[in-house]
C-alpha positions as protocol buffer text, in pm:
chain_id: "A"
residue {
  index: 1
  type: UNK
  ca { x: 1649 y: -1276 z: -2726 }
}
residue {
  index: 2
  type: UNK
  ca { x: 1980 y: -1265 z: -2556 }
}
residue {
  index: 3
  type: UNK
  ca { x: 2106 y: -1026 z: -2277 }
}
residue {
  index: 4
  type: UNK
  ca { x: 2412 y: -815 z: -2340 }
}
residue {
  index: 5
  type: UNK
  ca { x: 2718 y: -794 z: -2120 }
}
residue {
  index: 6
  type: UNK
  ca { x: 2596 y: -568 z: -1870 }
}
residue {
  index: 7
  type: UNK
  ca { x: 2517 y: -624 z: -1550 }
}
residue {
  index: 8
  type: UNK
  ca { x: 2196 y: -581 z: -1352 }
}
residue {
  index: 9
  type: UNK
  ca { x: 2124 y: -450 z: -968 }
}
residue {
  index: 10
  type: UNK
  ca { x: 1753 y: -607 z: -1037 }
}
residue {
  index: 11
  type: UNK
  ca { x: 1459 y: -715 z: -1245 }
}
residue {
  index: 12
  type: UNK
  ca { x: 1151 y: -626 z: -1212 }
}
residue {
  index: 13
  type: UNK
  ca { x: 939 y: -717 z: -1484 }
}
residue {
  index: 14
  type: UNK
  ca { x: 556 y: -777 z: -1503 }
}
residue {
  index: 15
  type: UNK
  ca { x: 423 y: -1131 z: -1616 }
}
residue {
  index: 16
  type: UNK
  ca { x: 210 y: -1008 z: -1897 }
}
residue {
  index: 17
  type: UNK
  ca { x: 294 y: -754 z: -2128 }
}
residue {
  index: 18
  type: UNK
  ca { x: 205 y: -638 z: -2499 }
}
residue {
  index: 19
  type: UNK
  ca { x: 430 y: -851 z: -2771 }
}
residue {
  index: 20
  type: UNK
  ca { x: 583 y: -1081 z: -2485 }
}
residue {
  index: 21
  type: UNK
  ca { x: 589 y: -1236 z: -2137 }
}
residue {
  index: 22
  type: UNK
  ca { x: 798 y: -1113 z: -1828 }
}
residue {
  index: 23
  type: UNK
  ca { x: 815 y: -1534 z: -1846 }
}
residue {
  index: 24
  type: UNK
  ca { x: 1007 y: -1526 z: -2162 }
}
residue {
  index: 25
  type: UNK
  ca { x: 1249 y: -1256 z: -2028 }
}
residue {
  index: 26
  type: UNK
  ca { x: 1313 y: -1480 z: -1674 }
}
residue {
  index: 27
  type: UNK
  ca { x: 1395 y: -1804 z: -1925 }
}
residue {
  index: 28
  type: UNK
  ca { x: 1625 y: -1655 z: -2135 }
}
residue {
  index: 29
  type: UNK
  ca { x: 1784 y: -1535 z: -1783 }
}
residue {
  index: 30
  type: UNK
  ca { x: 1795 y: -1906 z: -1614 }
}
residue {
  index: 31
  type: UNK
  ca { x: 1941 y: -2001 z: -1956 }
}
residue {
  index: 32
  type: UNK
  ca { x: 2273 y: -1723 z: -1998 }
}
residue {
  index: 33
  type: UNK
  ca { x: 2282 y: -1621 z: -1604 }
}
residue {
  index: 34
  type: UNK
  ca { x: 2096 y: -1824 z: -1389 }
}
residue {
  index: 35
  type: UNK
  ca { x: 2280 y: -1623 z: -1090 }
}
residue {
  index: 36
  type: UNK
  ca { x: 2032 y: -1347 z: -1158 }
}
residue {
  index: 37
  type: UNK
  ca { x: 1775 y: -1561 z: -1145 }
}
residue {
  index: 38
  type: UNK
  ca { x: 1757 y: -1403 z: -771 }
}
residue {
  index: 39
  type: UNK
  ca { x: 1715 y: -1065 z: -813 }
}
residue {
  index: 40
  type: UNK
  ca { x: 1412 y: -1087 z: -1030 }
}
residue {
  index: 41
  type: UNK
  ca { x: 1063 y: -934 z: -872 }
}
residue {
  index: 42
  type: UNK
  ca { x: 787 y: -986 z: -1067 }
}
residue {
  index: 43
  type: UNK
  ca { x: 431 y: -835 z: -1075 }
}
residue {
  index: 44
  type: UNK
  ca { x: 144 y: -947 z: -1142 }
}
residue {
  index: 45
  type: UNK
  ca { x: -286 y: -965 z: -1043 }
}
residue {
  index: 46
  type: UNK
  ca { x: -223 y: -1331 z: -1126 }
}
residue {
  index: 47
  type: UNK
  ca { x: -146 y: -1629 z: -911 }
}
residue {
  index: 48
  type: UNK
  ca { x: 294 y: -1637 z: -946 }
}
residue {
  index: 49
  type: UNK
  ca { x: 388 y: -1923 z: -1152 }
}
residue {
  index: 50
  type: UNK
  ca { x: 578 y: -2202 z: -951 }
}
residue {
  index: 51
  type: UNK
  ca { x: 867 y: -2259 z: -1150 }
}
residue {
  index: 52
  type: UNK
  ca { x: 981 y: -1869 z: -1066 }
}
residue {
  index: 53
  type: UNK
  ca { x: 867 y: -1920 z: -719 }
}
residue {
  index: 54
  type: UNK
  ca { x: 1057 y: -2238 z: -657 }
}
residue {
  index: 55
  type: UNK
  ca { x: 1403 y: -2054 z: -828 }
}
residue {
  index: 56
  type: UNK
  ca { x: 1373 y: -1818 z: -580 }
}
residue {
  index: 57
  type: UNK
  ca { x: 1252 y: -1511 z: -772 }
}
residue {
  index: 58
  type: UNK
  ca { x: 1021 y: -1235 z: -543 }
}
residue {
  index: 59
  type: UNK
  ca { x: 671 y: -1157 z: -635 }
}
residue {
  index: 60
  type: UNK
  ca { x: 476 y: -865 z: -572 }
}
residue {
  index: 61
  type: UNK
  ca { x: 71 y: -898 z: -625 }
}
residue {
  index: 62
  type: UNK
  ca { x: -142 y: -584 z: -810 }
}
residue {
  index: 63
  type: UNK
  ca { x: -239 y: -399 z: -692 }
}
residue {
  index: 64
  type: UNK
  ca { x: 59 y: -242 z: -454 }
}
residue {
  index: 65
  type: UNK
  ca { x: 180 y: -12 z: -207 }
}
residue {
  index: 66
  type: UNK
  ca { x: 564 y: 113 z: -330 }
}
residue {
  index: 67
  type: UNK
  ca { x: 718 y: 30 z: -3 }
}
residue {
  index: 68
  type: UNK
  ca { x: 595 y: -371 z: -58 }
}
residue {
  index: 69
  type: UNK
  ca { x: 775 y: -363 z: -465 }
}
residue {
  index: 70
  type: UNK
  ca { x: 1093 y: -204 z: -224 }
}
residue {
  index: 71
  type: UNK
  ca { x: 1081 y: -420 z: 19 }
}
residue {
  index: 72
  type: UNK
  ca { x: 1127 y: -715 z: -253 }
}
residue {
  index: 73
  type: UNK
  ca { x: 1332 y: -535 z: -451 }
}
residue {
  index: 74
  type: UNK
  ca { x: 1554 y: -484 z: -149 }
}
residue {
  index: 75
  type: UNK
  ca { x: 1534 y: -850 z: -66 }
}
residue {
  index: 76
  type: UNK
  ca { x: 1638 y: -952 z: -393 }
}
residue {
  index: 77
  type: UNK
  ca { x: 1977 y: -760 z: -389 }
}
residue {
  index: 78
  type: UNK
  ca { x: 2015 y: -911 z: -45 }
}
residue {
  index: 79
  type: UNK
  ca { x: 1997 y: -1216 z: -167 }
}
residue {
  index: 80
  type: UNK
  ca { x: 1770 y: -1319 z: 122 }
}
């Protein structure tokens, strides 16, 4: 997998999903633009995984209100 020239406000992916990982999607970012690595929220009804906890990355838990997932997303473009 590699990510094409454009440019992202954020990610939000889920951890697990049919025929791949929001994992998988989040390495090949911290390979080609670890800058993003910031703006990622994931979600999950799983424990977040440390290694996207410790870059940084926001992490919303199942199930959610919308304003929480905005609140992180919003966060994540800050750059807070």
């Amino acid at each position: 997998m590699a990510l094409r020239t454009r440019e992202f406000d954020a990610i939000i992916s889920d951890i697990r999903m049919p025929g791949g990982t929001g994992l998988a999607v989040w390495e090949v970012v911290v390979a080609e633009r670890p800058r993003l690595t910031r703006r990622f929220v994931f979600i999950s009804a799983f424990a977040p995984p440390g290694e996207v906890i410790a870059a940084g990355a926001r992490y919303v838990v199942k199930p959610f209100d919308l304003a929480v997932l905005w609140r992180e997303v919003e966060a994540a473009l800050g750059g807070e």
